[in-house]
Backbone bond lengths (Angstrom), bond angles and torsions (degrees), N, CA, C in turn:
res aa  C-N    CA-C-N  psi(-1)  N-CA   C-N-CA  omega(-1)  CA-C   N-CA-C  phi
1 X - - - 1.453 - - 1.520 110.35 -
2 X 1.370 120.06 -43.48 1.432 123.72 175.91 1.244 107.04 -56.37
3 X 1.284 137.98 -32.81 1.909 124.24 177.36 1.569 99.60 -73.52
4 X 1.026 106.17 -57.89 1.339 106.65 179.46 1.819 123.78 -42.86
5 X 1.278 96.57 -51.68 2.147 92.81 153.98 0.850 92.88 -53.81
6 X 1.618 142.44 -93.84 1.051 146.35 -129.78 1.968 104.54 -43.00
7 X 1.286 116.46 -26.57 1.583 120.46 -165.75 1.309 85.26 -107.49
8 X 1.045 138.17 -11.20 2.005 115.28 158.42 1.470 86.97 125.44
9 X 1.600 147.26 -6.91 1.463 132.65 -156.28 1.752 83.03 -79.18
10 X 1.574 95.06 170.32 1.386 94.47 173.77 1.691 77.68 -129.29
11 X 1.667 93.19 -166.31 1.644 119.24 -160.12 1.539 104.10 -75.85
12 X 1.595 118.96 -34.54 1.578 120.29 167.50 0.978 116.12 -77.56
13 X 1.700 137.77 -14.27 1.463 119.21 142.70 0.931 161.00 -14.84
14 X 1.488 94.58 -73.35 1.322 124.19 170.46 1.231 133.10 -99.41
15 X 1.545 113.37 6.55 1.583 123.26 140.26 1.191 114.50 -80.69
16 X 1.370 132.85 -24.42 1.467 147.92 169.83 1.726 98.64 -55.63
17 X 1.548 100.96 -61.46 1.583 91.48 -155.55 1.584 97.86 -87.96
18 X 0.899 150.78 -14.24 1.834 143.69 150.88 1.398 94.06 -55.60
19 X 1.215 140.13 -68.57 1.738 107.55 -175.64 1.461 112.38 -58.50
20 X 1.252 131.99 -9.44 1.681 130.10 -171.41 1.968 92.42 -78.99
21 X 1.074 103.64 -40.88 1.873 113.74 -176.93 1.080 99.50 -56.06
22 X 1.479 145.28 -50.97 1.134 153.28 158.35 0.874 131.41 -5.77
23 X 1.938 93.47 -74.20 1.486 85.85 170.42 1.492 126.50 -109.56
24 X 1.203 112.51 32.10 1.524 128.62 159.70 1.239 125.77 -47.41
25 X 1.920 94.01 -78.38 1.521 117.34 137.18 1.519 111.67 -9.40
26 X 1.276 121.02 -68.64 1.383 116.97 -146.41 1.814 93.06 -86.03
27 X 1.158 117.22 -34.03 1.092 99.71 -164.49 2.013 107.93 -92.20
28 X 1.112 96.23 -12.55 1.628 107.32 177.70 1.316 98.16 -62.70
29 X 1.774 129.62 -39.92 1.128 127.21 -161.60 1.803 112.63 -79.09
30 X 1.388 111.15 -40.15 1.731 113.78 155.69 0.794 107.61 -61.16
31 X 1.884 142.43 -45.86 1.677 101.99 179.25 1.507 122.01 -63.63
32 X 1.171 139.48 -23.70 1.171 144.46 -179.41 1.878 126.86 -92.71
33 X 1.368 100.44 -2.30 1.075 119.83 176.93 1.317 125.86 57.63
34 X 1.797 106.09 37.84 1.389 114.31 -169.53 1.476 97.92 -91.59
35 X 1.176 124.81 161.14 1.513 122.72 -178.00 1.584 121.61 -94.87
36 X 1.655 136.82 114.60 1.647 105.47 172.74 1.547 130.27 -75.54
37 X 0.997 150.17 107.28 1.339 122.39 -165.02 1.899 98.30 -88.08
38 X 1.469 95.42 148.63 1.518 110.02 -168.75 1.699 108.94 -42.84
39 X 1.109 121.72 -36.32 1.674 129.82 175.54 1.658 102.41 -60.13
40 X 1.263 123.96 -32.25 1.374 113.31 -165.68 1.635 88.49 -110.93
41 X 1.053 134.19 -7.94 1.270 121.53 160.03 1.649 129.89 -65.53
42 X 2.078 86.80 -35.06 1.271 96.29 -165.48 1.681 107.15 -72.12
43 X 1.564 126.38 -20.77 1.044 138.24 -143.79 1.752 86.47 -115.57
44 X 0.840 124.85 -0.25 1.792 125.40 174.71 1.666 90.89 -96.84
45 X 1.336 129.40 -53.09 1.157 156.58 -162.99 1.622 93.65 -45.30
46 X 1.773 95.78 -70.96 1.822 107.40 -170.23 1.544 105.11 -66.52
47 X 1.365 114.92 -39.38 1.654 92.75 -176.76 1.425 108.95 -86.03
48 X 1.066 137.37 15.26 1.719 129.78 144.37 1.484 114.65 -76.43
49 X 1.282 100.48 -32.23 1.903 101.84 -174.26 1.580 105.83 -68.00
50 X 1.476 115.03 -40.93 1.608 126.21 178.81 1.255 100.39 -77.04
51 X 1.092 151.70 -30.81 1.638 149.63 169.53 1.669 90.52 -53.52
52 X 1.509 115.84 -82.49 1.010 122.25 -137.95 1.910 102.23 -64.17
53 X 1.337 115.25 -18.59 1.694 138.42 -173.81 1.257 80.80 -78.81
54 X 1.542 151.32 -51.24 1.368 139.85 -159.67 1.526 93.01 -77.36
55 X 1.075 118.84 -66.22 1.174 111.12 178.53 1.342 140.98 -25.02
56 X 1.272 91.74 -57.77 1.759 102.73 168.74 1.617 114.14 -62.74
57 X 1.112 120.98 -41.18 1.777 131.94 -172.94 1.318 78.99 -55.18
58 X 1.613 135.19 -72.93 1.096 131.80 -116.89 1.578 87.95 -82.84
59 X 1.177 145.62 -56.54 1.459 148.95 149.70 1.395 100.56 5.30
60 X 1.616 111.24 -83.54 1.412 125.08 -162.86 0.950 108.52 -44.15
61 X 1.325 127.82 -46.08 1.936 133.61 -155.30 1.620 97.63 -85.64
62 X 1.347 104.27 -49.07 1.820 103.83 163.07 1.550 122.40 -33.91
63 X 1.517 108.05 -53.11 1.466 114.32 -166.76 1.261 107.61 -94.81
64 X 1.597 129.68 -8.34 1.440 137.99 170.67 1.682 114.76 -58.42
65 X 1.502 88.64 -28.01 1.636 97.88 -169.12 1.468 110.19 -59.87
């Protein structure tokens, strides 16, 4: 998260752009007609939620200083 300040993103960015990956993913997978099954959705799902939870910590502890 600190390079990322450092290049001007702010904290709604980059919760913005991890849900945009999302649905990239999701939509890359209908053009190609690959299938998600709900288990591998759910597990694309949690490691964006823990990305985006690092993210934010890492903000906070930045601006705590």
């Amino acid at each position: 998260m600190q390079d990322l300040q450092r290049r001007g993103y702010t904290v709604a960015q980059v919760v913005l752009d991890y849900g945009d990956v999302c649905q990239t993913i999701t939509e890359m997978a209908v053009e190609v007609d690959a299938p998600i099954s709900t288990s591998d959705f759910q597990i694309l799902d949690q490691c964006l939620e823990e990305a985006i939870a690092s993210a934010v910590t890492a903000f906070e502890v930045e601006h705590s200083r």
